[in-house]
N, CA, C and O atoms as a DFTB+ gen file, in Angstrom:
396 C
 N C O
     1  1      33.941    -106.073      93.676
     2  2      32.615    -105.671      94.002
     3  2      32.424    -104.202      93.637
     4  3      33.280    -103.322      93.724
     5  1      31.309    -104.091      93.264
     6  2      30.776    -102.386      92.950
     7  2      30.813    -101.949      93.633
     8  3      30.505    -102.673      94.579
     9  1      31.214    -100.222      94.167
    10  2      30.820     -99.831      95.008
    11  2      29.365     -98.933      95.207
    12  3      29.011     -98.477      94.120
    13  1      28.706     -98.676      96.007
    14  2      27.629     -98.401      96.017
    15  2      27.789     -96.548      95.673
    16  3      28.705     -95.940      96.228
    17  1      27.035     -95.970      94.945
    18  2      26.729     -94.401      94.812
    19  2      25.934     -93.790      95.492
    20  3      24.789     -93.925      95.059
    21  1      26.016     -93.094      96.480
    22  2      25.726     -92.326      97.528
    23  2      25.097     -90.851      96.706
    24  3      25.786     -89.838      96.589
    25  1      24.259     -90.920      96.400
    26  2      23.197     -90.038      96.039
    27  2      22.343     -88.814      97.102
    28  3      21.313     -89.029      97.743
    29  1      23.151     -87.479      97.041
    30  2      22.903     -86.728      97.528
    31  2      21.446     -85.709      96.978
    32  3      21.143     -85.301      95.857
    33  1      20.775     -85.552      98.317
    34  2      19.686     -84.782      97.876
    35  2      20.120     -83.700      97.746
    36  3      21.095     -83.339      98.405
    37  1      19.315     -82.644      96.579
    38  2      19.056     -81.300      96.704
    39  2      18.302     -80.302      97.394
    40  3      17.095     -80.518      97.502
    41  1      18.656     -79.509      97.764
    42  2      18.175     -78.806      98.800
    43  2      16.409     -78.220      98.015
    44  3      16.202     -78.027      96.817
    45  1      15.583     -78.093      98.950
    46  2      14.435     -77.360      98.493
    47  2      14.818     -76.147      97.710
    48  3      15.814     -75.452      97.917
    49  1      13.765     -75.945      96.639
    50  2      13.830     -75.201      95.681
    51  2      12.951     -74.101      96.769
    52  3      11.979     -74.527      97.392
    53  1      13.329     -72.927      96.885
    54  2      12.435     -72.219      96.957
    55  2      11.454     -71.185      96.217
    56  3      12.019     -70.514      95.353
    57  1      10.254     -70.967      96.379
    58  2       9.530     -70.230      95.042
    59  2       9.303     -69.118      95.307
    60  3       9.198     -68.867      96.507
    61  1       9.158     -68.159      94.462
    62  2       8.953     -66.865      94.407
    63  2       7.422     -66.218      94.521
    64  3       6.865     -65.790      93.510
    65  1       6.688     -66.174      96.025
    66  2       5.612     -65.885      96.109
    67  2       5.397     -64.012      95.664
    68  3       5.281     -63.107      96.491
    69  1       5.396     -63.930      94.842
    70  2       5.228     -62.295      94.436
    71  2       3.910     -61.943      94.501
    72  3       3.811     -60.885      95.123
    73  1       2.987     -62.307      94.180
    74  2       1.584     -62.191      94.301
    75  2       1.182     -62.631      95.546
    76  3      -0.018     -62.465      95.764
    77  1       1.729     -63.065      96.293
    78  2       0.686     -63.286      97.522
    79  2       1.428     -62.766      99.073
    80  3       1.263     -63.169     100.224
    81  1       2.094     -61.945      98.623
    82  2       3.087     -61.022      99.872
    83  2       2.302     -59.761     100.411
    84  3       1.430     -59.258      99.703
    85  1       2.539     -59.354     101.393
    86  2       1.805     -57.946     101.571
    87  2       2.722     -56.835     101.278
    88  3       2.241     -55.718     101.471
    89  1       3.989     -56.891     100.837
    90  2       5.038     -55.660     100.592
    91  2       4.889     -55.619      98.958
    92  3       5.392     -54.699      98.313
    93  1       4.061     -56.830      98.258
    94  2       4.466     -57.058      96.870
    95  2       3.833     -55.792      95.944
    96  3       3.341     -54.848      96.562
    97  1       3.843     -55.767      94.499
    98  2       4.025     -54.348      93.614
    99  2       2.476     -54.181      93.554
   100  3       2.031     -53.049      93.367
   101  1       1.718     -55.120      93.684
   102  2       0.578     -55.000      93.108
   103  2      -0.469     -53.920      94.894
   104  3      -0.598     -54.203      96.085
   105  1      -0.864     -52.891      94.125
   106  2      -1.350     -51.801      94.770
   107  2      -2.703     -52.498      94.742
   108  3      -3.065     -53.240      93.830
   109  1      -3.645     -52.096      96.164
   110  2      -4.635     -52.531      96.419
   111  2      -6.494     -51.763      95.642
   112  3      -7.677     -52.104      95.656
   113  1      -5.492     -50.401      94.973
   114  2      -5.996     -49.850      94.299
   115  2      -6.094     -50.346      92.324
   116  3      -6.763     -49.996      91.352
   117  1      -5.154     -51.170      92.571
   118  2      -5.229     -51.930      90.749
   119  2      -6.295     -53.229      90.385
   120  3      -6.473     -53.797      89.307
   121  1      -7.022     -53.498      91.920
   122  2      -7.761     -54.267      92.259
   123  2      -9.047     -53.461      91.831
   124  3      -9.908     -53.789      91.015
   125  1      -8.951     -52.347      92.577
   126  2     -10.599     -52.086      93.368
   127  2     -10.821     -50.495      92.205
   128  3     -11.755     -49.694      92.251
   129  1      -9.820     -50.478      91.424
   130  2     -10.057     -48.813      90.344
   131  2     -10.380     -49.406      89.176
   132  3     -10.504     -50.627      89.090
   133  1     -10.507     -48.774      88.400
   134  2     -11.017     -48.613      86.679
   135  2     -10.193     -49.608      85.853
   136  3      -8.992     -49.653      86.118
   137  1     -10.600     -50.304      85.020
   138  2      -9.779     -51.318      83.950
   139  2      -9.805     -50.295      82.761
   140  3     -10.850     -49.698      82.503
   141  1      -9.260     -50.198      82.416
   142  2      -9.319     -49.344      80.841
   143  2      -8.436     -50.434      79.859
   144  3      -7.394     -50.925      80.295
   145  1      -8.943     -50.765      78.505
   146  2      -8.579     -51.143      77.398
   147  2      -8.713     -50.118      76.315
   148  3      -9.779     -49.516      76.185
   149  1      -7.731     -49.894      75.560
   150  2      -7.696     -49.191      74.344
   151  2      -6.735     -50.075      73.426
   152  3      -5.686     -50.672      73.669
   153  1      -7.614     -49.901      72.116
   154  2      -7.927     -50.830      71.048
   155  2      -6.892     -49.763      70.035
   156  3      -7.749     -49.282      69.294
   157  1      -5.991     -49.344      69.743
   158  2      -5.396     -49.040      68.418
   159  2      -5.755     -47.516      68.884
   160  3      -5.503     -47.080      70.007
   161  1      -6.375     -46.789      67.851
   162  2      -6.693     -45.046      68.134
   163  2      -8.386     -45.375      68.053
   164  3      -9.179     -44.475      67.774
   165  1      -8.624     -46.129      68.202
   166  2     -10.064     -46.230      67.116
   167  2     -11.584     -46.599      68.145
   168  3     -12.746     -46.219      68.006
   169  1     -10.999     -47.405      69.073
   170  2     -11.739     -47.907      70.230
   171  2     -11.494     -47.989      71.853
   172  3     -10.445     -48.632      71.848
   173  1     -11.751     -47.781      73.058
   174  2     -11.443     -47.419      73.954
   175  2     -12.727     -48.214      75.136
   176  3     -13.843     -47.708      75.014
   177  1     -12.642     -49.138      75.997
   178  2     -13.542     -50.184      77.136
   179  2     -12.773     -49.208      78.273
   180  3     -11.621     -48.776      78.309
   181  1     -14.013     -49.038      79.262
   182  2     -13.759     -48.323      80.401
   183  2     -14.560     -49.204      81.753
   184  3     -15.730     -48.972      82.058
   185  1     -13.972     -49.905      82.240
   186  2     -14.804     -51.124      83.097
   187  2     -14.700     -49.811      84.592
   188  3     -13.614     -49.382      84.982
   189  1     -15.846     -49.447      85.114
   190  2     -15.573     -48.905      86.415
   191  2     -15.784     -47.093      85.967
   192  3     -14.947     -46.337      86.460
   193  1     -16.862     -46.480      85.077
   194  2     -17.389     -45.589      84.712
   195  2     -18.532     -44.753      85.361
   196  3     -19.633     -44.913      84.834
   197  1     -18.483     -44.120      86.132
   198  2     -19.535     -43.338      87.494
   199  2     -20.671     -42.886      86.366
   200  3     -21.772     -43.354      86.656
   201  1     -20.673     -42.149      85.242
   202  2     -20.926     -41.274      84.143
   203  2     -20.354     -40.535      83.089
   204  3     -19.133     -40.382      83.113
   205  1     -20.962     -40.086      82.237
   206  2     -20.449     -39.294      81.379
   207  2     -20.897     -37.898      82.111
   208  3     -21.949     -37.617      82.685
   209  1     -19.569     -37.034      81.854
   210  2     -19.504     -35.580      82.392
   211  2     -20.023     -34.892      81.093
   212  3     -21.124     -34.410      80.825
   213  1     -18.870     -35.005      80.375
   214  2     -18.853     -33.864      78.947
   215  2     -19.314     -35.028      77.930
   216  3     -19.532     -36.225      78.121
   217  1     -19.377     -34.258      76.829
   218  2     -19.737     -35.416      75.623
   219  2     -19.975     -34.880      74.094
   220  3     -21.151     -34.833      73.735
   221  1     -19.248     -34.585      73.416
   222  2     -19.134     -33.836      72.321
   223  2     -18.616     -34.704      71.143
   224  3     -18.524     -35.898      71.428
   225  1     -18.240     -34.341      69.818
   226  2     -18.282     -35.271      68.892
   227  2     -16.470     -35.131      68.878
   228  3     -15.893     -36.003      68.229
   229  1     -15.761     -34.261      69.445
   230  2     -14.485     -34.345      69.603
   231  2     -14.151     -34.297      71.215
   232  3     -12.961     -34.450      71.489
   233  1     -14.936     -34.129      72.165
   234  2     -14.350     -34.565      73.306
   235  2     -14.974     -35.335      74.556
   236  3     -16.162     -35.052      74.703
   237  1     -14.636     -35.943      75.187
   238  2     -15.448     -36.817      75.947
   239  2     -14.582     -36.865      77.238
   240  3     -13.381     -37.128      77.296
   241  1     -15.543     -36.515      78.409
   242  2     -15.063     -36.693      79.895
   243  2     -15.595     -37.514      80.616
   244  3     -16.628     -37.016      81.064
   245  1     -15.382     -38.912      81.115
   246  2     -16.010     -39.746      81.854
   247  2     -15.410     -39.570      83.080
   248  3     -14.222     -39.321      83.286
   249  1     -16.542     -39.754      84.106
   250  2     -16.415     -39.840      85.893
   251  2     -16.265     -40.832      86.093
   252  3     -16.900     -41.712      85.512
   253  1     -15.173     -41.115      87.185
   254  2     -14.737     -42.545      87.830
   255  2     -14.815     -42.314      88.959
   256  3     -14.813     -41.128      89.287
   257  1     -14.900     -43.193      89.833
   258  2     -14.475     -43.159      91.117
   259  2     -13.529     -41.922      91.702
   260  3     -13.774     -41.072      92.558
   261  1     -12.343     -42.170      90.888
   262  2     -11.654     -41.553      91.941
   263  2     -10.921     -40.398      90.589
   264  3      -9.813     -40.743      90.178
   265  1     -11.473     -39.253      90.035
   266  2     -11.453     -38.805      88.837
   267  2     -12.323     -38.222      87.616
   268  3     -13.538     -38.082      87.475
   269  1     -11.280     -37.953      86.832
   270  2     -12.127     -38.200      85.311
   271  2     -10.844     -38.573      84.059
   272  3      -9.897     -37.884      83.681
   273  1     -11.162     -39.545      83.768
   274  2     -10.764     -39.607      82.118
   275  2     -11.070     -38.679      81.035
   276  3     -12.186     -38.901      80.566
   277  1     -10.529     -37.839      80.557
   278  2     -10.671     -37.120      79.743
   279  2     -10.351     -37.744      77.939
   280  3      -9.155     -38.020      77.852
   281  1     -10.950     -37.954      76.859
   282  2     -10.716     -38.444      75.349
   283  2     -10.572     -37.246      74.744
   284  3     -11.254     -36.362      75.262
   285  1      -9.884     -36.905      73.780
   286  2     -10.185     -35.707      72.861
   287  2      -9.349     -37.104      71.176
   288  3      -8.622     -38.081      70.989
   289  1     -10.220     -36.105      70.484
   290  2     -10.338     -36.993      68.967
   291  2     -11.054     -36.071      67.984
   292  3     -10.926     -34.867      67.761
   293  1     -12.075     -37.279      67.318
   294  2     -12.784     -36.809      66.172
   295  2     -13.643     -38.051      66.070
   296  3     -13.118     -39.163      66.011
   297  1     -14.951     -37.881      66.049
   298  2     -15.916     -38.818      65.632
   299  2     -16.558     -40.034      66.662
   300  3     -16.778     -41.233      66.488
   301  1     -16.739     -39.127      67.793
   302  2     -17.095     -39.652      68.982
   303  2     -18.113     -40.599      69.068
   304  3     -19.059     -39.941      69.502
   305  1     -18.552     -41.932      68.893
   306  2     -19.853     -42.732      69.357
   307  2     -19.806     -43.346      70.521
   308  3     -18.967     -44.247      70.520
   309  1     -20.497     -43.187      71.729
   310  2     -20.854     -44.064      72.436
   311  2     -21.793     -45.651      72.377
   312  3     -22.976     -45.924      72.579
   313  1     -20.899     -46.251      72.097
   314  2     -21.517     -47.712      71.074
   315  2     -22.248     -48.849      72.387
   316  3     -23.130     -49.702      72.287
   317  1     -21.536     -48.452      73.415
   318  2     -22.163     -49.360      74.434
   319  2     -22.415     -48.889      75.750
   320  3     -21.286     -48.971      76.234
   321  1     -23.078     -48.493      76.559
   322  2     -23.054     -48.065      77.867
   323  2     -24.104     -48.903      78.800
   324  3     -25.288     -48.842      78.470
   325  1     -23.668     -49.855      80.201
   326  2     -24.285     -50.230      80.514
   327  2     -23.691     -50.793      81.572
   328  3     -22.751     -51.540      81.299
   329  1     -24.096     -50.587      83.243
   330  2     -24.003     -50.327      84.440
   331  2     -22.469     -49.736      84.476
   332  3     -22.344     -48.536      84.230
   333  1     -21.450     -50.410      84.730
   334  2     -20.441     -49.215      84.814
   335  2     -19.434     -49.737      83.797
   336  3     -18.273     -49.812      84.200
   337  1     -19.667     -50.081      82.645
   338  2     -18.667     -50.231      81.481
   339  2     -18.975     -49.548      80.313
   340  3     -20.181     -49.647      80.086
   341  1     -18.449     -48.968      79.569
   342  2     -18.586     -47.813      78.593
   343  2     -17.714     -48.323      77.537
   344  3     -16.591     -48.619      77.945
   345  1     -17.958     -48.537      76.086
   346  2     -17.131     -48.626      74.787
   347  2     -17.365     -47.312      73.903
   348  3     -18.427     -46.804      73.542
   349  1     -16.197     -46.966      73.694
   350  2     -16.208     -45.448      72.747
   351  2     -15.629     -45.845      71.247
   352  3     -14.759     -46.714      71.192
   353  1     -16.001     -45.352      70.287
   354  2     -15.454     -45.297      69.183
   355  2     -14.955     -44.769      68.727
   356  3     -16.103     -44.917      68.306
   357  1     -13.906     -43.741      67.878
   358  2     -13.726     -43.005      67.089
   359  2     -12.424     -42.395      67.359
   360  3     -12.181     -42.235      68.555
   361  1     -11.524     -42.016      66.519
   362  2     -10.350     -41.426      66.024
   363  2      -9.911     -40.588      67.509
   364  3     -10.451     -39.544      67.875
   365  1      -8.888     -41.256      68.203
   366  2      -8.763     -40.905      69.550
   367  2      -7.305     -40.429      69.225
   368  3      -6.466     -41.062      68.584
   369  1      -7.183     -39.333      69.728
   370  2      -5.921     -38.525      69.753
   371  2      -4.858     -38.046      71.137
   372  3      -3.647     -37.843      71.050
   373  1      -5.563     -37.960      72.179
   374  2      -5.165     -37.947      73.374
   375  2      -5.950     -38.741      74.195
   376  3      -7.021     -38.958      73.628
   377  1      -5.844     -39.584      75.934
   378  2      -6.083     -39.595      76.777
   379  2      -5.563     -39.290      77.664
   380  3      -4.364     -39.525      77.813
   381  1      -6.385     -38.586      78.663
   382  2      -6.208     -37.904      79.636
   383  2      -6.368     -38.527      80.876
   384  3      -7.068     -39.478      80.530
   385  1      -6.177     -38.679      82.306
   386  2      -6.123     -39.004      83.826
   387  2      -6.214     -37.940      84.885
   388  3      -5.304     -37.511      85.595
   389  1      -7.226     -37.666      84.865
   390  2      -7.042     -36.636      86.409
   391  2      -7.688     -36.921      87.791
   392  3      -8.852     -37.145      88.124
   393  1      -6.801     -36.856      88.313
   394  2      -7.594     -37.063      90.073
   395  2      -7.961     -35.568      90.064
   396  3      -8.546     -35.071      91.026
C-alpha cells in the first residue's frame, strides 16, 4: 500500500507595508510641497508656484510656499503660467532651493 504524503503548510508570507506606516520615509511635506520636473537643461514644470519674484532673460526667481526657487541660464520664456503651475524654457545652467 502507498503511503499517504503529509503535506505541510507554509507559514504566512508577510508583506512589506512601507507606504502605509507612520515611521515610513515618505515626509508629510513630499505630499503637501512643490513637484518640480526638469526636462534635460532646456525645460523646467513647477506644480505649486505662489509667483514670479525676479524675471530676467538670464535669471528667474519663483515663490513657493515655503521659499524660492531660484533658475539662472540664458534665454528665459515663460511658455505656460496658470493657477499654480509654471513651464520655463531655455538653456538652464543652475537651480537653486532656498527656504
Amino acid at each position: 500500500m502507498a503511503k499517504k504524503l503529509k503535506i505541510e503548510k507554509s507559514k504566512k508570507k508577510t508583506r512589506w507595508n512601507l507606504l502605509g506606516r507612520e515611521d515610513s520615509f515618505i515626509d508629510k511635506d513630499m505630499i503637501t510641497g512643490p513637484h518640480i520636473q526638469i526636462f534635460s537643461n532646456s525645460k523646467i514644470s513647477v506644480e505649486g508656484c505662489c509667483g514670479v519674484f525676479e524675471y530676467t532673460d538670464t535669471y528667474l526667481k519663483l515663490k513657493l510656499q515655503k521659499g524660492f526657487l531660484i533658475l539662472s541660464g540664458s534665454g528665459f520664456d515663460i511658455v505656460f503660467f496658470e493657477g499654480r503651475l509654471i513651464t520655463v524654457k531655455g538653456n538652464i545652467s543652475s537651480v537653486e532651493f532656498c527656504v
